[in-house]
C-alpha positions in Angstrom: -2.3 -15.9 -9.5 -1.4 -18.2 -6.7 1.4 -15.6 -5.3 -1.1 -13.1 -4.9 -3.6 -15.0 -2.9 -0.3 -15.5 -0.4 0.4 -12.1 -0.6 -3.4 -10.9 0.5 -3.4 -13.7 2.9 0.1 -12.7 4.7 -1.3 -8.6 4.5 -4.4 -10.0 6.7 -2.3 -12.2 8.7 0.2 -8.9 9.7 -3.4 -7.2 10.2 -4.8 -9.4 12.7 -1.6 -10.2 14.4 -1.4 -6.8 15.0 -4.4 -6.1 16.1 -4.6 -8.9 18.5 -1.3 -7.3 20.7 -4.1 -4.7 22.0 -5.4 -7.9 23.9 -1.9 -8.1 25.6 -1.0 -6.1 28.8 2.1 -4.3 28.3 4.3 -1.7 30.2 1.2 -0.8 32.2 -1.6 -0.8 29.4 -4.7 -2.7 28.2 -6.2 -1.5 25.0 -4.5 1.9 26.0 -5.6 2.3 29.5 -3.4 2.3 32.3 -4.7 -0.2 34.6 -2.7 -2.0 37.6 -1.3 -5.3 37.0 -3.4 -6.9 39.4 -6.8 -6.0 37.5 -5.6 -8.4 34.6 -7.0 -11.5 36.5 -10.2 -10.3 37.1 -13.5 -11.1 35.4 -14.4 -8.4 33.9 -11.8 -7.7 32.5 -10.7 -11.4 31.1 -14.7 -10.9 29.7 -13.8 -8.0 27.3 -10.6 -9.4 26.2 -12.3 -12.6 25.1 -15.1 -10.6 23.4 -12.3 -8.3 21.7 -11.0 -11.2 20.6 -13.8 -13.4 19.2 -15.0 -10.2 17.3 -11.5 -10.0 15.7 -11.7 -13.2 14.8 -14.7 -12.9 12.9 -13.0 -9.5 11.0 -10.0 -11.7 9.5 -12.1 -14.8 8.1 -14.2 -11.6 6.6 -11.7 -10.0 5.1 -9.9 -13.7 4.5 -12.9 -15.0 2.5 -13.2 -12.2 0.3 -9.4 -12.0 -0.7 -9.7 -15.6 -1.7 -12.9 -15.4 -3.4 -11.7 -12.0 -5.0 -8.5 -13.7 -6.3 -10.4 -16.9 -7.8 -12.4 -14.2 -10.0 -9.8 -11.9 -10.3 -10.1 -12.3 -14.4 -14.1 -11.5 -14.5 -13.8 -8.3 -12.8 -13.2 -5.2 -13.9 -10.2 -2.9 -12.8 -12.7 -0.6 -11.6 -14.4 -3.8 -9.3 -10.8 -5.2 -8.6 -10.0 -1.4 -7.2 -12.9 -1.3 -5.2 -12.5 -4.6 -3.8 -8.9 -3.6 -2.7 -10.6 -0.7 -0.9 -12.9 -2.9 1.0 -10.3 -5.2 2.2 -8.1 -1.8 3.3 -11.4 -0.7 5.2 -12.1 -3.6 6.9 -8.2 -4.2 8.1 -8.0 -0.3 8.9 -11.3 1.2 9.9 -13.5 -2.1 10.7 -11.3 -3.5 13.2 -10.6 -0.7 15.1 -14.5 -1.2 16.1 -13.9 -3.7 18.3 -11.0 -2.1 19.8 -13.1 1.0 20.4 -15.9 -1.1 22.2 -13.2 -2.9 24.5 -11.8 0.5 25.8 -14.3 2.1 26.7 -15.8 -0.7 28.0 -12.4 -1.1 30.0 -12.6 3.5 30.8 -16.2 2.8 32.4 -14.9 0.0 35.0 -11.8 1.8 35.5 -13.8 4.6 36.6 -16.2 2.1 38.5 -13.6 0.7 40.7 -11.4 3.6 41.4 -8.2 2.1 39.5 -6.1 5.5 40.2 -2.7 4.9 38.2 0.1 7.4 39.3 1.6 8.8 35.7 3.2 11.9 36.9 6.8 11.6 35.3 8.9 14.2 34.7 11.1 13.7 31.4 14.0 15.4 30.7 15.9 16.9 27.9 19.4 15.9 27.8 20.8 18.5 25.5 24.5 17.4 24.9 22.7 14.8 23.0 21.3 17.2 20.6 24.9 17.9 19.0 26.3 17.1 15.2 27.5 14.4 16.2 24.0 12.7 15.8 23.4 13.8 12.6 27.0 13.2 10.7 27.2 9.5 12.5 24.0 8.8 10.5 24.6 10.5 7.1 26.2 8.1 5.0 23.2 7.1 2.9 24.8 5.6 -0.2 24.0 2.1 -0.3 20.1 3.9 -1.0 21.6 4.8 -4.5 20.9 1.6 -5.6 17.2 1.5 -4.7 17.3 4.7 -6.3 18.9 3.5 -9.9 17.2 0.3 -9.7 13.5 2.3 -9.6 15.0 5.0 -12.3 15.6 1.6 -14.4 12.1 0.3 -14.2 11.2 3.6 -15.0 13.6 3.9 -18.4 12.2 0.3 -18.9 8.6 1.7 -18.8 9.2 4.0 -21.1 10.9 2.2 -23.8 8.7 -0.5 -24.6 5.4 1.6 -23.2 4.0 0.3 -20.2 0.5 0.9 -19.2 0.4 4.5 -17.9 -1.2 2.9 -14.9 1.5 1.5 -13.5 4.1 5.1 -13.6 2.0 6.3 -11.0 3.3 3.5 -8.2 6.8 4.0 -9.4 6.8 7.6 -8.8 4.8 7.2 -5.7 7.7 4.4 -5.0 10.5 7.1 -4.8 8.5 9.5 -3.0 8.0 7.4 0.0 11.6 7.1 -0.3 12.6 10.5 -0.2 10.2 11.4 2.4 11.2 8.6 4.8 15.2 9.3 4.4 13.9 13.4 5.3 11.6 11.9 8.0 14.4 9.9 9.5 17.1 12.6 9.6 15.0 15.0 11.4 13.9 12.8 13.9 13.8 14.1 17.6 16.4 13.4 19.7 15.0 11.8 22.5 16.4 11.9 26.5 16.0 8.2 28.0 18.1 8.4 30.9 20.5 10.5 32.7 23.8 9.3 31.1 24.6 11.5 28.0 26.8 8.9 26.4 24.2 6.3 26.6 22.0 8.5 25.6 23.6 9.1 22.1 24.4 5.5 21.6 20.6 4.9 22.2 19.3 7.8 19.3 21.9 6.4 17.3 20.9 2.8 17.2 17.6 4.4 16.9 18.6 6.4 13.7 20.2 3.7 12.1 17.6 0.8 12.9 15.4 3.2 10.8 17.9 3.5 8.0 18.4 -0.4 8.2 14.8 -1.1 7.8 13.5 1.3 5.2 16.7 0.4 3.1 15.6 -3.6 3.5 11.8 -2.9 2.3 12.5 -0.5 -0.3 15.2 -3.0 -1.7 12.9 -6.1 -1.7 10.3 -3.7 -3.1 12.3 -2.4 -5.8 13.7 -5.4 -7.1 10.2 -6.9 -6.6 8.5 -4.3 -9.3 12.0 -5.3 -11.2 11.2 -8.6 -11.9 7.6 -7.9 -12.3 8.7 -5.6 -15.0 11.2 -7.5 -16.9 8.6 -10.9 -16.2 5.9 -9.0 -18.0 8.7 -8.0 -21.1 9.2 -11.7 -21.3 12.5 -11.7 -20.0 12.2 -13.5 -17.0 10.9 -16.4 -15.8 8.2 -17.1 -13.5 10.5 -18.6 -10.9 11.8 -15.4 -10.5 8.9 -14.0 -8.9 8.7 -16.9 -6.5 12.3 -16.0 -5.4 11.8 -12.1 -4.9 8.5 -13.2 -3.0 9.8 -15.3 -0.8 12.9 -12.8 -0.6 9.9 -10.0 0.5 8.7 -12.6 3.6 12.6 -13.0 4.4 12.9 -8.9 4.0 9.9 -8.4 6.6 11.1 -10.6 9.2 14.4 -9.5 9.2 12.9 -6.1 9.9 11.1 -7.4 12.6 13.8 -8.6 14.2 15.8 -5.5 13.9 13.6 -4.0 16.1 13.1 -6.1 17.9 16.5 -6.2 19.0 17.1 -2.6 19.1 14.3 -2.7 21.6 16.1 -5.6 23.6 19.6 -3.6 23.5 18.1 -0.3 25.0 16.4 -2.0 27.8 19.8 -4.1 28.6 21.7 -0.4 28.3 19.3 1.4 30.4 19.3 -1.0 33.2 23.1 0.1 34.0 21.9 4.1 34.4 19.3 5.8 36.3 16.9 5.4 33.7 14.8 8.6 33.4 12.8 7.5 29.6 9.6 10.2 29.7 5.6 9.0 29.2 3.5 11.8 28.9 1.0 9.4 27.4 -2.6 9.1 29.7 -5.9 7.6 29.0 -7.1 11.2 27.5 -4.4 11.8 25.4 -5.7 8.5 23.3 -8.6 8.2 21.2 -9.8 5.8 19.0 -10.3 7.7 15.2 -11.3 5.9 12.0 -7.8 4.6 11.0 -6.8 3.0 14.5 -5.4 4.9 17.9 -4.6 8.8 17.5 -2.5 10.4 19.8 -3.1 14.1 20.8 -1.2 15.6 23.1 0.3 19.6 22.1 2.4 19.4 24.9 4.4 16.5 23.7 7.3 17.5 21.5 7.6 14.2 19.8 5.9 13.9 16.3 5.8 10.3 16.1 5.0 8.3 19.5 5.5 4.6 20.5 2.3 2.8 21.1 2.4 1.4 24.8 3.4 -1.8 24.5 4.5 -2.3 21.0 7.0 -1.3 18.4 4.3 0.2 16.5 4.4 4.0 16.3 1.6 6.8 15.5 1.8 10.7 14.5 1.1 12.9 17.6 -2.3 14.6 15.9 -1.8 18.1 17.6 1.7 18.6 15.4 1.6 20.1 12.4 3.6 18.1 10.7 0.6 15.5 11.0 -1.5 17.9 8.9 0.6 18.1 6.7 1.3 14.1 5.9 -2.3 13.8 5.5 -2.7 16.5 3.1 -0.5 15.3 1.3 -1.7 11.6 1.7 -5.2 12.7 0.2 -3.4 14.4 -2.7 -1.5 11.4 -4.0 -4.6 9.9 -3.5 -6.9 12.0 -4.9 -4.0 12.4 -8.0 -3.8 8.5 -8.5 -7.4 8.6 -9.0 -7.7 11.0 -11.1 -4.9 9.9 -13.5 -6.3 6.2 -13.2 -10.0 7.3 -13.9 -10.6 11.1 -14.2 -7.9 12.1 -17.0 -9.7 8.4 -19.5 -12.8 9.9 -18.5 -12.2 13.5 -19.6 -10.4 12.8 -22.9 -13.5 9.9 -24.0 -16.5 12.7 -23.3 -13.9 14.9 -25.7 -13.8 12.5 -28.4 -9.9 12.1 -27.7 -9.7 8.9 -25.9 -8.7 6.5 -29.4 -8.4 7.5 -32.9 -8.7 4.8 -36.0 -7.0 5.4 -39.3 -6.0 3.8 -42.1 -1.8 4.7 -43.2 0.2 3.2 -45.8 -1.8 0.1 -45.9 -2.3 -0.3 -42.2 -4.6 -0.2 -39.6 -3.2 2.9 -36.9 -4.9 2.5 -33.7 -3.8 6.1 -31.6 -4.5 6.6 -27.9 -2.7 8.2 -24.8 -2.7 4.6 -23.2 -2.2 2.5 -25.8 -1.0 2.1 -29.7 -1.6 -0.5 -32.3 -0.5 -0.9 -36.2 -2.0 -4.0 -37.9 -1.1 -4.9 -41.5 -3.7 -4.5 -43.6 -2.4 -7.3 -46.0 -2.5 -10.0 -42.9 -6.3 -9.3 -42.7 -8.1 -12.2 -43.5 -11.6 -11.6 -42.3 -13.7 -8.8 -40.6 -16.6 -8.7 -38.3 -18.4 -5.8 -36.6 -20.7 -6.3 -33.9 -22.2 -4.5 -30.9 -22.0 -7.0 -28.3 -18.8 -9.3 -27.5 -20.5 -11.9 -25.3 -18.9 -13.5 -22.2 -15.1 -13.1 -22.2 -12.5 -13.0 -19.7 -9.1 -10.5 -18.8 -6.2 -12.7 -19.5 -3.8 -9.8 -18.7 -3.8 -6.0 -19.1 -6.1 -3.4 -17.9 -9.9 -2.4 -18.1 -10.8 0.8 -16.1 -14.3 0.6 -17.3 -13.1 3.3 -19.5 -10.8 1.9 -21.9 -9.8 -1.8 -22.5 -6.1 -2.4 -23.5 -4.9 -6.6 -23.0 -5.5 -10.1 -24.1 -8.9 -11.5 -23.6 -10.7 -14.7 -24.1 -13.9 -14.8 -25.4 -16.7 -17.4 -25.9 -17.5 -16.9 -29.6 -13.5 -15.3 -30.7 -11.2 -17.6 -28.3 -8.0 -15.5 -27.8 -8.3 -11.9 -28.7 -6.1 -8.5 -28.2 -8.3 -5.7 -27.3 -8.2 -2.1 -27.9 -11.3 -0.3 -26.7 -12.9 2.6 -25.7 -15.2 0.7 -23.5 -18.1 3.1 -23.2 -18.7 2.9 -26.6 -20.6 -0.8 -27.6 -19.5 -1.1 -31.0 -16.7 -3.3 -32.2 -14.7 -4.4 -35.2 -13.5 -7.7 -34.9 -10.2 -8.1 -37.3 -9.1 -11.9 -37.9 -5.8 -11.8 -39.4 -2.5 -14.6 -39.8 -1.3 -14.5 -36.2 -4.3 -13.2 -33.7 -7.5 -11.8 -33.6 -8.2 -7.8 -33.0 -11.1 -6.3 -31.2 -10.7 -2.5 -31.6 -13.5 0.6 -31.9 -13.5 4.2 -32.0 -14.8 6.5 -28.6 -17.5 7.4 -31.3 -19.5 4.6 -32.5 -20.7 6.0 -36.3 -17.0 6.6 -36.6 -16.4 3.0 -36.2 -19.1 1.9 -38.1 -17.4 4.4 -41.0 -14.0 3.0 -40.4 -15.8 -0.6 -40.9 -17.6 0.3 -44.0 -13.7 2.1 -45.2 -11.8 -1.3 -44.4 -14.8 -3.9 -46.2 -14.0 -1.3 -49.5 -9.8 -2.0 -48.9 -10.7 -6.1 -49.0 
């Protein structure tokens, strides 16, 4: 589980590093107040941006502690504990360390105010409209070479299906080509934007900007898909574990290249504009910023962009008075709210209905029935049978336990290597030794496994 430690670690590393640009003055803005150049220097200011970023500091080892010590348990928790820890790590890189950024500006706002630090930000932008022609949108429409991201995630999904994956996992494939699809929609209606009086430069500029944004979302959702790809076929046996070393290290390679794609879109717009009157619009002032739960928000109605560049950086944030932004976060909330309640809710409702799992005995064998997993067990390679209402200290090897049902291979104190089967809210077990491995499987009602018990002792 090595990878995964590197993978949490490099997802707090991108977090912090991040978050520590806010500390940087850029293009006129410290922690997303304008303030004059000159102010940097000064005490009271140096004092917040040292306290920002001791407080930061402290926030990563946090959140870096408990991915380590989460991953070195990772196979005495629960999916249900392993989901909430996930959750916690999200909340502290997303909601926890914008705390400290909301302390530092308006720590910044009140000595701003204090000293009089008037910043002139009265800039007329203009709308070149010659750029807003068809030629924008039929330079960036050939999308083909996302086919293959597409067929390579409709083959994971074929896989899935054929030798019955978890139902778990269909729901981040699914969500996988959704993304997709929304971004490629995203991208093609994307504002044209006016950065300087020259209409020629001004296309070349939205056009680089389209096709940066092609270039990058293909790259991710490439490294991603063939990423779950050899997860997939690793997990059928297929593959080797090498493999997944290769498309990790692949996914580092993928993310930097991004990086530096825009970074050097940035670089090539600032060397184009320097040739024309540059005329690039800011409508963006201290009020128009506010620091929300999930990091900087950005109101402003009269602003006809829907996704804004954050002063400074090559991040970018949703302008919160567009509609648009109302709509991404209902729709955020529902694939949320839907993941959960496929992952939980739908186990949940079928156990208190008695149609979680269903034990019977066919032709000699053992049928173990359920919407999320499916078992047949020779009857003839039994060799000996237990049934007990308490399994002892054991461990997940692999699989999944949702603290509703239990489908993988486990490792128990008294049984050694076992494959389990169970409706977990139900303590009563039939353990079922047989040539090749042990069983652990139950009914989601425990007198009907006791039944089925009592049926199988008779077939010995």
């Amino acid at each position: 589980m090595w990878y995964l430690a590197l993978i949490l670690m490099f997802i707090n590393i991108v977090f912090y590093y991040s978050s520590k640009r806010d500390s940087k003055y850029k293009e006129g803005n410290l922690f997303l107040v304008t303030i004059p150049e000159y102010t940097i220097e000064s005490i009271e200011v140096q004092k917040i941006i040292i306290s920002y970023n001791r407080q930061l500091n402290i926030l990563l080892s946090i959140s870096f502690i408990i991915s380590i010590i989460s991953i070195l348990l990772f196979n005495l928790f629960s999916t249900l504990i392993t989901v909430f820890i996930f959750f916690v790590l999200i909340f502290i890189n997303t909601v926890i360390m914008q705390i400290p950024f909301k302390k530092a500006r308006e720590k910044l706002l009140k000595i701003k105010k204090q000293n009089s630090w008037l910043i002139l930000n009265d800039i007329k932008y203009k709308i070149d409209l010659k750029a807003s022609s068809p030629y924008i949108e039929q330079s960036t429409s050939k999308l083909k070479h996302f086919y293959c991201v597409i067929i390579i995630d409709i083959y994971i999904f074929l896989l899935m299906i054929k030798y019955k994956a978890d139902v778990i996992i269909y729901p981040f494939i699914i969500l996988q080509m959704i993304i997709l699809l929304t971004s490629l929609i995203f991208i093609k209606k994307l504002r044209i934007q006016t950065f300087c009086e020259n209409n020629k430069a001004n296309i070349m500029i939205n056009l680089n900007r389209k096709q940066v944004f092609y270039d990058c979302l293909f790259c991710l959702t490439l490294s991603d898909a063939l990423f779950n790809l050899v997860i997939q076929l690793y997990l059928l046996g297929k593959f080797k574990f090498i493999y997944i070393i290769f498309v990790t290290i692949l996914s580092f390679i993928t993310t930097i290249l991004t990086l530096y794609k825009i970074k050097d879109y940035h670089n090539k717009k600032t060397e184009l504009l320097s040739h024309y009157n540059e005329c690039s619009y800011s409508l963006s002032s201290d009020d128009c910023w506010k620091i929300g739960l999930m990091g900087p928000a950005y109101y402003n109605p009269y602003d006809p962009r829907t996704l804004v560049s954050m002063p400074g950086g090559m991040q970018l944030t949703f302008n919160t008075a567009k509609k648009s932004y109302r709509y991404f976060i209902i729709g955020f909330i529902s694939v949320i709210l839907c993941f959960l309640i496929w992952i939980f809710g739908y186990p949940y409702y079928l156990d208190i209905t008695n149609n979680i799992v269903d034990l019977s005995l066919q032709n000699n064998k053992i049928i173990v029935t359920s919407k999320f997993y499916n078992l047949d067990i020779d009857t003839a390679k039994i060799e000996r049978l237990e049934i007990t209402n308490n399994l002892g200290d054991g461990k997940r090897i692999n699989g999944t336990d949702t603290g509703i049902y239990t489908k993988g291979k486990y490792r128990f104190e008294k049984y050694g290597d076992c494959k389990v089967y169970l409706a977990s809210l139900h303590k009563c077990y039939i353990i079922i030794y047989t040539e090749d491995n042990i069983y652990i499987i139950n009914d989601d009602d425990i007198e009907d496994t006791k039944s089925f018990y009592q049926q199988l002792k008779t077939k010995q």
